[in-house]
Backbone atoms as SQL, in Angstrom:
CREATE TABLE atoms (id INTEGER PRIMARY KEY, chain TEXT, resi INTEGER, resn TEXT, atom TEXT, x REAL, y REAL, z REAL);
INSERT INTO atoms VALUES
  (1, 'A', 1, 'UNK', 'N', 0.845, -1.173, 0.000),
  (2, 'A', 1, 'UNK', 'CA', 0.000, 0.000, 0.000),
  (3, 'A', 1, 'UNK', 'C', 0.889, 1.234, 0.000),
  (4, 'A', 2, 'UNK', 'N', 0.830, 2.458, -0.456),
  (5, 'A', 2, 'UNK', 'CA', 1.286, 3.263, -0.900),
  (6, 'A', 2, 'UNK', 'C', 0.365, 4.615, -0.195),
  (7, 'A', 3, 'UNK', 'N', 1.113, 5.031, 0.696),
  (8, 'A', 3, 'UNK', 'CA', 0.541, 6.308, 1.654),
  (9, 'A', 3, 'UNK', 'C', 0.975, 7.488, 1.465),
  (10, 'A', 4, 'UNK', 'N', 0.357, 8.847, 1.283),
  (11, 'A', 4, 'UNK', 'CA', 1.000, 9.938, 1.531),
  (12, 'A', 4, 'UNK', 'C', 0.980, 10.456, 2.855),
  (13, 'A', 5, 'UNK', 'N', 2.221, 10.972, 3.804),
  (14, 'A', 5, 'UNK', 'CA', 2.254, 11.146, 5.200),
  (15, 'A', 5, 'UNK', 'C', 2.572, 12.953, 4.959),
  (16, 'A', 6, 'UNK', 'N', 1.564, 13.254, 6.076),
  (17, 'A', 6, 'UNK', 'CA', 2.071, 14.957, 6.405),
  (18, 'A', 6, 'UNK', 'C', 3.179, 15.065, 6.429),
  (19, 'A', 7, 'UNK', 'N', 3.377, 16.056, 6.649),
  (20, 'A', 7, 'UNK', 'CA', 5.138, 16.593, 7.364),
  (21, 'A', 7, 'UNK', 'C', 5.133, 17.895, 7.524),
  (22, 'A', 8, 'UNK', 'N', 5.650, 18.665, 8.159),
  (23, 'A', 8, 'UNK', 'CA', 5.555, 20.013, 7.994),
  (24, 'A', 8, 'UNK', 'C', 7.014, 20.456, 8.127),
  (25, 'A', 9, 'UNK', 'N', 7.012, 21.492, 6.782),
  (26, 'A', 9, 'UNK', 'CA', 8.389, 21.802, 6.199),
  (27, 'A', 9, 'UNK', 'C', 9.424, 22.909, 7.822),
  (28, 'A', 10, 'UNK', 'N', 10.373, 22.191, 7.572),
  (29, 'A', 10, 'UNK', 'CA', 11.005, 22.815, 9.293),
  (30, 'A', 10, 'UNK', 'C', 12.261, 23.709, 8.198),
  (31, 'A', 11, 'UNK', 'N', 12.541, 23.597, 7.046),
  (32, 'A', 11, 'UNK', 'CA', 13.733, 24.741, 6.217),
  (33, 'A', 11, 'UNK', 'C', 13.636, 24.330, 4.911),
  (34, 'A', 12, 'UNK', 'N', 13.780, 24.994, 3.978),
  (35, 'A', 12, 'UNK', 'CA', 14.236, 25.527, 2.611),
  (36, 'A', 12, 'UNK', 'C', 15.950, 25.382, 2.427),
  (37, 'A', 13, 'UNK', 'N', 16.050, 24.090, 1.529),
  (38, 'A', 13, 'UNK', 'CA', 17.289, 23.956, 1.303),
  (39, 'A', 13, 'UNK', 'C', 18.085, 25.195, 0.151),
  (40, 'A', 14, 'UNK', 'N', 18.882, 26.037, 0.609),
  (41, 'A', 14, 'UNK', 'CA', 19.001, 27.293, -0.428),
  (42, 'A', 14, 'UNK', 'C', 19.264, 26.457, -2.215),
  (43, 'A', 15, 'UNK', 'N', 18.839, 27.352, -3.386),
  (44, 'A', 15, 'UNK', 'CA', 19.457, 26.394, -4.427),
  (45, 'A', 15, 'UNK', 'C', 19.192, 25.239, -4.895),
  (46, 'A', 16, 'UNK', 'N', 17.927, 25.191, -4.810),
  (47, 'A', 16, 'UNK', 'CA', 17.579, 23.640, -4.490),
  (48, 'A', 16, 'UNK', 'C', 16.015, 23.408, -5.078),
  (49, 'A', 17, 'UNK', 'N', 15.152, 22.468, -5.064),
  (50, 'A', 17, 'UNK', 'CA', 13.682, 21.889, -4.845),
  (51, 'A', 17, 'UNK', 'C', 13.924, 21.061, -3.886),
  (52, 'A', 18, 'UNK', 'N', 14.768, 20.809, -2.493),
  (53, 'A', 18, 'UNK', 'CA', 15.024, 20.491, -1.783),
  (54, 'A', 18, 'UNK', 'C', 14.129, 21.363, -0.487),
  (55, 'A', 19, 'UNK', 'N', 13.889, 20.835, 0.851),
  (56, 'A', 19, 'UNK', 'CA', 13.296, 20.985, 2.021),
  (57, 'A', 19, 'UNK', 'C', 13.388, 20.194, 3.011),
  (58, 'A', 20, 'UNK', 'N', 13.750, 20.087, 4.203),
  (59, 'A', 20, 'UNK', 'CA', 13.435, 19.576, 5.551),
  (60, 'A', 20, 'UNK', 'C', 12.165, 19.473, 5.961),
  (61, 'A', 21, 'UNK', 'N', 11.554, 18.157, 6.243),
  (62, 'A', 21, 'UNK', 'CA', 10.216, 18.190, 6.445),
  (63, 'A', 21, 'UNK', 'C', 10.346, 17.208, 7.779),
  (64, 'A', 22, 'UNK', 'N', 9.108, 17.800, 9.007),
  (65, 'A', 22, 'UNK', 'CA', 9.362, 17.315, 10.024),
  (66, 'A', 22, 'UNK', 'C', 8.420, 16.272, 9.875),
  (67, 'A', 23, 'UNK', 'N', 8.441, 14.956, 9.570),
  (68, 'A', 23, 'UNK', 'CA', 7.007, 13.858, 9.980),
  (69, 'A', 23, 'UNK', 'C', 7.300, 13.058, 10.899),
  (70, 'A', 24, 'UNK', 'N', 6.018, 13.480, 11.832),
  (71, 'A', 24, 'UNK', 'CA', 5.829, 12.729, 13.375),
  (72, 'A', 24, 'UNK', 'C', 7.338, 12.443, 13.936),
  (73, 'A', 25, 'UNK', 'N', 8.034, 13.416, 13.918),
  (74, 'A', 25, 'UNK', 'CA', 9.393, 13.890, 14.640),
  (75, 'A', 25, 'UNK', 'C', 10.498, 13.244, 13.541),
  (76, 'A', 26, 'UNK', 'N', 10.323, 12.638, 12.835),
  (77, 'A', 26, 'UNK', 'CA', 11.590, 12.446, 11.521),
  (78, 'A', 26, 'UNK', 'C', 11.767, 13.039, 10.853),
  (79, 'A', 27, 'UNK', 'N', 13.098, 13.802, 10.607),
  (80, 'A', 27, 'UNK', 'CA', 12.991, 15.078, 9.877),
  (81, 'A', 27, 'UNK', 'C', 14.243, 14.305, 8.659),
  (82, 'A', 28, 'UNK', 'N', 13.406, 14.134, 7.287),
  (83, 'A', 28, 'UNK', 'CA', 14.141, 13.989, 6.224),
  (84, 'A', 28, 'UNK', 'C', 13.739, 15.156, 4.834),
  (85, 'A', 29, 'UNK', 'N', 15.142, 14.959, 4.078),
  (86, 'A', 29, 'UNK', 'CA', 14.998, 15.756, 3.294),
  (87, 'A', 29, 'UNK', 'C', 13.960, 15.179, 2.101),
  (88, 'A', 30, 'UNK', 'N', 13.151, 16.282, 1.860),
  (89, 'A', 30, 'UNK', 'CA', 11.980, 16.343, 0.139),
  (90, 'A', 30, 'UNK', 'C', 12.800, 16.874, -0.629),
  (91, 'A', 31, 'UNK', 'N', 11.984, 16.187, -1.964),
  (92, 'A', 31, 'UNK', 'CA', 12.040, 17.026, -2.914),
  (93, 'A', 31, 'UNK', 'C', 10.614, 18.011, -2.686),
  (94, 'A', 32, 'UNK', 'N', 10.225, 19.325, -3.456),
  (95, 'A', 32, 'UNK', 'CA', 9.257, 20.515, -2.758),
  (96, 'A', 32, 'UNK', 'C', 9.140, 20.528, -4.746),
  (97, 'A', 33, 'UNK', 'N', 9.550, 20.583, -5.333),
  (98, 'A', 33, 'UNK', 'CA', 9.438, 20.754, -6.746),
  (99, 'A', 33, 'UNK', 'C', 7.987, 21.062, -7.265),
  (100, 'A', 34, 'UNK', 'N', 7.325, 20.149, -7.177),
  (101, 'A', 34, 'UNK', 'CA', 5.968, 19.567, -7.285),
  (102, 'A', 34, 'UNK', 'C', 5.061, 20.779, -7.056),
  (103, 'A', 35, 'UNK', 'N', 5.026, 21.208, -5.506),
  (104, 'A', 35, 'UNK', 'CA', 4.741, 22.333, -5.134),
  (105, 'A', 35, 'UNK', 'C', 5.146, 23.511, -4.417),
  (106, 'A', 36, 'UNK', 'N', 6.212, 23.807, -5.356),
  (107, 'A', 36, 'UNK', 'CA', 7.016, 24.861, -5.544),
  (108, 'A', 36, 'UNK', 'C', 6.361, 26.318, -6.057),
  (109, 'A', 37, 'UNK', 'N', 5.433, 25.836, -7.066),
  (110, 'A', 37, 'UNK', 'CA', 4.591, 27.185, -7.196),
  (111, 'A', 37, 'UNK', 'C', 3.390, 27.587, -6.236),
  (112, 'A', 38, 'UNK', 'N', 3.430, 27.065, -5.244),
  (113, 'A', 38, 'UNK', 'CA', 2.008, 27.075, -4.600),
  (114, 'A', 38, 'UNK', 'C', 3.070, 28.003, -3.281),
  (115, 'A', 39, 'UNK', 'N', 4.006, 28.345, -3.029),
  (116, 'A', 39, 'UNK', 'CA', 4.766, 29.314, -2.379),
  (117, 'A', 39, 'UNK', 'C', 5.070, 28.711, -0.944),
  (118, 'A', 40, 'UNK', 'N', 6.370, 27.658, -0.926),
  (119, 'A', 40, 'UNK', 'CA', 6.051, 26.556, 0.118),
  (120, 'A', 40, 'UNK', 'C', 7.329, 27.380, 1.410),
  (121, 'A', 41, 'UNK', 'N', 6.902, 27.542, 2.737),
  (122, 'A', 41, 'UNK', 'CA', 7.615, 28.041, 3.516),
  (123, 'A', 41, 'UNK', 'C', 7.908, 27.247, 5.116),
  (124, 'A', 42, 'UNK', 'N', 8.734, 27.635, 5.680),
  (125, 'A', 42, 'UNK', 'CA', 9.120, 27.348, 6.688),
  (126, 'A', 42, 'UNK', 'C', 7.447, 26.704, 7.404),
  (127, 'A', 43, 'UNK', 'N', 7.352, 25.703, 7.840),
  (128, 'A', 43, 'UNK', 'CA', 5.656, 25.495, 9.198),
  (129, 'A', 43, 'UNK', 'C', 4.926, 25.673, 8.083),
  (130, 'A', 44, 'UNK', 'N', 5.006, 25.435, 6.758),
  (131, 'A', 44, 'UNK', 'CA', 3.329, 25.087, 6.024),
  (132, 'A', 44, 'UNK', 'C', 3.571, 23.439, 5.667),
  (133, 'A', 45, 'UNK', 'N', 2.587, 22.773, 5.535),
  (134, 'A', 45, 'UNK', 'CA', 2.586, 21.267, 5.747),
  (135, 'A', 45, 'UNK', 'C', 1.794, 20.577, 4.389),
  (136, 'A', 46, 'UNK', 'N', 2.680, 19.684, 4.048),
  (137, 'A', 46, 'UNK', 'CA', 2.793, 18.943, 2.637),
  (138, 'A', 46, 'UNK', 'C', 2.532, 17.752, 2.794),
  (139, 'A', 47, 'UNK', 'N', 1.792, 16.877, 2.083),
  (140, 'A', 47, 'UNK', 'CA', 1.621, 15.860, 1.905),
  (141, 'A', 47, 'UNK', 'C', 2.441, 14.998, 1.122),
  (142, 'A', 48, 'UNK', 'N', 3.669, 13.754, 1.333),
  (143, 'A', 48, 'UNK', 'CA', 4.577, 13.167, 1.153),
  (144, 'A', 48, 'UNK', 'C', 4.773, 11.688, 0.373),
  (145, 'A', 49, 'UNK', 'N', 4.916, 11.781, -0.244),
  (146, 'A', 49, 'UNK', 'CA', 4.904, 10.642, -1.274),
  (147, 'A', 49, 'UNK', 'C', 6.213, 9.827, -1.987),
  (148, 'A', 50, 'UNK', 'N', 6.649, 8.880, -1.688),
  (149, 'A', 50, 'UNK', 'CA', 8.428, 8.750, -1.905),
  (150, 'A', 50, 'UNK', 'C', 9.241, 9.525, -1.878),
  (151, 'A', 51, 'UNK', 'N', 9.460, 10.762, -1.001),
  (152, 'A', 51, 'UNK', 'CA', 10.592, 11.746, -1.106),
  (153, 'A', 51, 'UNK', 'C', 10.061, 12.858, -1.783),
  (154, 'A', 52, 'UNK', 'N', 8.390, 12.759, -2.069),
  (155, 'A', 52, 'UNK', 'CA', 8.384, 14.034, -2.858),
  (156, 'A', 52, 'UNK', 'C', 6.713, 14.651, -2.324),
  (157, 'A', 53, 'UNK', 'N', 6.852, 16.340, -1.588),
  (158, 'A', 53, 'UNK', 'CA', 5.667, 17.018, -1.523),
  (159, 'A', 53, 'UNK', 'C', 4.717, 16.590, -2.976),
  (160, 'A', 54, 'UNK', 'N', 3.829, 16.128, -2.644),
  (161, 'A', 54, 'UNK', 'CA', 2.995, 16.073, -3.738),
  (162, 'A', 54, 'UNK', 'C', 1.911, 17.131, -3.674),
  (163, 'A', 55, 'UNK', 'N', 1.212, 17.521, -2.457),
  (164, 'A', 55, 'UNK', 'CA', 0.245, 18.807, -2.498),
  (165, 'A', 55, 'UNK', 'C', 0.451, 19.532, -0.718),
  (166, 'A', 56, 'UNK', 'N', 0.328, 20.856, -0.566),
  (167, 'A', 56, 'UNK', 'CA', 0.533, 21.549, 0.460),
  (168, 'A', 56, 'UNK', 'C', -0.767, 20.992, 0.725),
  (169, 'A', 57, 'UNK', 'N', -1.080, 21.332, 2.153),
  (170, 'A', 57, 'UNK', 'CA', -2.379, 21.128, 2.940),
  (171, 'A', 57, 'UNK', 'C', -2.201, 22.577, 4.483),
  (172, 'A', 58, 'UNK', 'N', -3.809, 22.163, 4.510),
  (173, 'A', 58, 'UNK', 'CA', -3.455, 23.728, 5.866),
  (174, 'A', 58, 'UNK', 'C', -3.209, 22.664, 6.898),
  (175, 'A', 59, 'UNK', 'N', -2.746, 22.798, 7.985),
  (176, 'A', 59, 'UNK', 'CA', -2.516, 22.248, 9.660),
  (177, 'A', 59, 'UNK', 'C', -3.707, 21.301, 10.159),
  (178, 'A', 60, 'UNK', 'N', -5.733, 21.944, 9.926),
  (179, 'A', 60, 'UNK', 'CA', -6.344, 20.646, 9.974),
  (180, 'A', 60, 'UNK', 'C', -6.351, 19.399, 9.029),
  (181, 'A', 61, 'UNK', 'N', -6.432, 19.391, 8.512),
  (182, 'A', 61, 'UNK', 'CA', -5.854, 18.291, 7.041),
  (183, 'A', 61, 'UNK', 'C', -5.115, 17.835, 7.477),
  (184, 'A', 62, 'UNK', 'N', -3.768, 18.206, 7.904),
  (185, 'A', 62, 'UNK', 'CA', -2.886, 17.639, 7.944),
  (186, 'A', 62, 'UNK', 'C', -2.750, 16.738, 9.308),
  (187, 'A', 63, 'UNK', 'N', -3.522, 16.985, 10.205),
  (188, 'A', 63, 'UNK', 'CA', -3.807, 16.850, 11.120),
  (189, 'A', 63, 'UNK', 'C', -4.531, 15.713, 11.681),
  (190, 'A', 64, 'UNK', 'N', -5.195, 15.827, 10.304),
  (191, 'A', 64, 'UNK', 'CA', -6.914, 14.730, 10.182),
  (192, 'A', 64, 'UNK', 'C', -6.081, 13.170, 10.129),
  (193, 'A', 65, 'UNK', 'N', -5.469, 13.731, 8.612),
  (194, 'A', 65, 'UNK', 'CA', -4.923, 12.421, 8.106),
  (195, 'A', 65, 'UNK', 'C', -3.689, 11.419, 8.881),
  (196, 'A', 66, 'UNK', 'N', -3.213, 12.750, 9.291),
  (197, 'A', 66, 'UNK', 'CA', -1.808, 12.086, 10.065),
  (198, 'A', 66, 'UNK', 'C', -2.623, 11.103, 11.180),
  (199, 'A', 67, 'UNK', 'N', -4.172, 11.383, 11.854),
  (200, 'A', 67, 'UNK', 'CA', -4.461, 10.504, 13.084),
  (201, 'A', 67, 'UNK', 'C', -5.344, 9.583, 12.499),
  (202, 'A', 68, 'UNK', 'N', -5.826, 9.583, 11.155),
  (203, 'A', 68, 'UNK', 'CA', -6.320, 8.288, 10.298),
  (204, 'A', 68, 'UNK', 'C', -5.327, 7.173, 10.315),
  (205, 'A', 69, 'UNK', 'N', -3.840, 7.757, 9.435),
  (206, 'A', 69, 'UNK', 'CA', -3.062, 7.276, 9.236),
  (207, 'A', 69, 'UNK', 'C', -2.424, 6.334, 10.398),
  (208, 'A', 70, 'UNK', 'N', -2.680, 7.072, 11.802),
  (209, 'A', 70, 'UNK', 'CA', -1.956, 6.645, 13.239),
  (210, 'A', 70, 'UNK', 'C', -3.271, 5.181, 13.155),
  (211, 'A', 71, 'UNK', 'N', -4.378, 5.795, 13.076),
  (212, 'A', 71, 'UNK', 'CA', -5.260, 4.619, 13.314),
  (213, 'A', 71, 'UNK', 'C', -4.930, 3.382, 12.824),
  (214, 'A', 72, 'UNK', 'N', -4.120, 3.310, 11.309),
  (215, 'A', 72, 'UNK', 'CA', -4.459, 2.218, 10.434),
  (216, 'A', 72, 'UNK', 'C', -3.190, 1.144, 11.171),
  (217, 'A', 73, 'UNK', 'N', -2.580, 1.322, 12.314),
  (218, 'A', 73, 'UNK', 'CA', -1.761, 0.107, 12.875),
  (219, 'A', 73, 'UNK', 'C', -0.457, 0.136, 12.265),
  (220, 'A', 74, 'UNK', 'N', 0.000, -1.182, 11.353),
  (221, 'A', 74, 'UNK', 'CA', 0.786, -1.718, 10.950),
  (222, 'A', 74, 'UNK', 'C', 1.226, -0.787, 9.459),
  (223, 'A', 75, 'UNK', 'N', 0.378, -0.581, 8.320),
  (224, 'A', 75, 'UNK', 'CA', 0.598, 0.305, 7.365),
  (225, 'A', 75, 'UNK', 'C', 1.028, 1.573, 7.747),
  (226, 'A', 76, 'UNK', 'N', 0.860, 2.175, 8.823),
  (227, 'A', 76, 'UNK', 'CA', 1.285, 3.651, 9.149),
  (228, 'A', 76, 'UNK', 'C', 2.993, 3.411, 9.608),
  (229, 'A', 77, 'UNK', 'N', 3.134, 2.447, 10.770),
  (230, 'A', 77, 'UNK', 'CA', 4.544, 1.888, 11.199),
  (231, 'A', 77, 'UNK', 'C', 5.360, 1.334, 10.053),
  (232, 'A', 78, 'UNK', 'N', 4.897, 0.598, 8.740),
  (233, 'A', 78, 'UNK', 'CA', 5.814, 0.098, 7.994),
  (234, 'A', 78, 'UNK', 'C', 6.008, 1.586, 6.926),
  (235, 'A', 79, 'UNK', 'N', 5.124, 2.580, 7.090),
  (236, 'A', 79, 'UNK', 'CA', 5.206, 3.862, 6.134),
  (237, 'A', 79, 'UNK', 'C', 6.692, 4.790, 7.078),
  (238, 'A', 80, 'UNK', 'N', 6.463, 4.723, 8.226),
  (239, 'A', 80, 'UNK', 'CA', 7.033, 5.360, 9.433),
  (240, 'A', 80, 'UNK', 'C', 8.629, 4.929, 9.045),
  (241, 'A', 81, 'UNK', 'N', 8.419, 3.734, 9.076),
  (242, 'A', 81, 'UNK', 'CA', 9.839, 3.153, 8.986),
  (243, 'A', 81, 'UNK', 'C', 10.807, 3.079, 7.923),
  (244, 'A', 82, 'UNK', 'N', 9.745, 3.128, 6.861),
  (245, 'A', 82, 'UNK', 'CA', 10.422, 3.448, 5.439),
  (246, 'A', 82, 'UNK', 'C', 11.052, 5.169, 5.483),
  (247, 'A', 83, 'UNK', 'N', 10.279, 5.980, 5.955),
  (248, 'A', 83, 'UNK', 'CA', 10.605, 7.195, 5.629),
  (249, 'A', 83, 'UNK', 'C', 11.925, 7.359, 6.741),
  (250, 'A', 84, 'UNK', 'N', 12.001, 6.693, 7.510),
  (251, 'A', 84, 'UNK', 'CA', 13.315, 7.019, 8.801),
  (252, 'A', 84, 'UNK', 'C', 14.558, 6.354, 8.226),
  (253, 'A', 85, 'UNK', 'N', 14.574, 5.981, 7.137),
  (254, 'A', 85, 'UNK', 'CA', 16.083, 4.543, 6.335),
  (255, 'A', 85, 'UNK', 'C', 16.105, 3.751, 7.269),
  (256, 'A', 86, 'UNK', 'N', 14.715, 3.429, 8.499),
  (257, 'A', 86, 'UNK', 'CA', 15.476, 2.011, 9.268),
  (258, 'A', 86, 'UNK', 'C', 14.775, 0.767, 8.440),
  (259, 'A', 87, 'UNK', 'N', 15.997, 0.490, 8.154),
  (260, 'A', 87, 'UNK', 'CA', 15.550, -0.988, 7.020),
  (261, 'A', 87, 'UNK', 'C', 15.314, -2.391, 7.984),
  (262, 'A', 88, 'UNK', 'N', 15.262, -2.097, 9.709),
  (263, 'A', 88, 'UNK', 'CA', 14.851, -3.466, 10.354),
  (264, 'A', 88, 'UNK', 'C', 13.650, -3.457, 10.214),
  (265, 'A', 89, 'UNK', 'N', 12.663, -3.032, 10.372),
  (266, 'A', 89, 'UNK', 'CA', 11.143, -2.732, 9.772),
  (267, 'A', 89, 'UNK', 'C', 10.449, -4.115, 10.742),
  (268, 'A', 90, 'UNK', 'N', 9.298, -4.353, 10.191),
  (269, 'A', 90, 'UNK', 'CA', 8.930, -5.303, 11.932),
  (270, 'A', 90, 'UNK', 'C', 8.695, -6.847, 10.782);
């Protein structure tokens, strides 16, 4: 199954379509490319898809989904774990 996870952007890599995105305290680098024209800044929150913002969202949205996502058990933890590079996974 294939999930998009919030994150909310914590810096703007200078030079780049690059970003720091904080999800549920893992902070890895995006690509922001995608939605780059939609004017993406420090604390606005993106929806995440293999390494890449696929659409900004406001804070409830992001909010909603991230505690759907918490609900669904095992698919949220094996999404969790993919996005952290820990390849022991359960």
């Amino acid at each position: 199954m294939c999930l998009a996870i919030p994150g909310q952007i914590v810096r703007l890599i200078p030079d780049s379509d690059l970003a720091t995105a904080d999800v549920s305290g893992v902070k890895r680098n995006i690509n922001i490319g995608l939605v780059s024209q939609e004017g993406i800044a420090p604390g606005d929150w993106v929806l995440i898809h293999v390494g890449f913002a696929i659409s900004k969202v406001d804070e409830q949205e992001a909010r909603t989904s991230l505690e759907f996502l918490q609900s669904m058990g095992k698919a949220f933890t094996d999404e969790m774990t993919a996005i952290s590079g820990d390849e022991r996974g359960s």
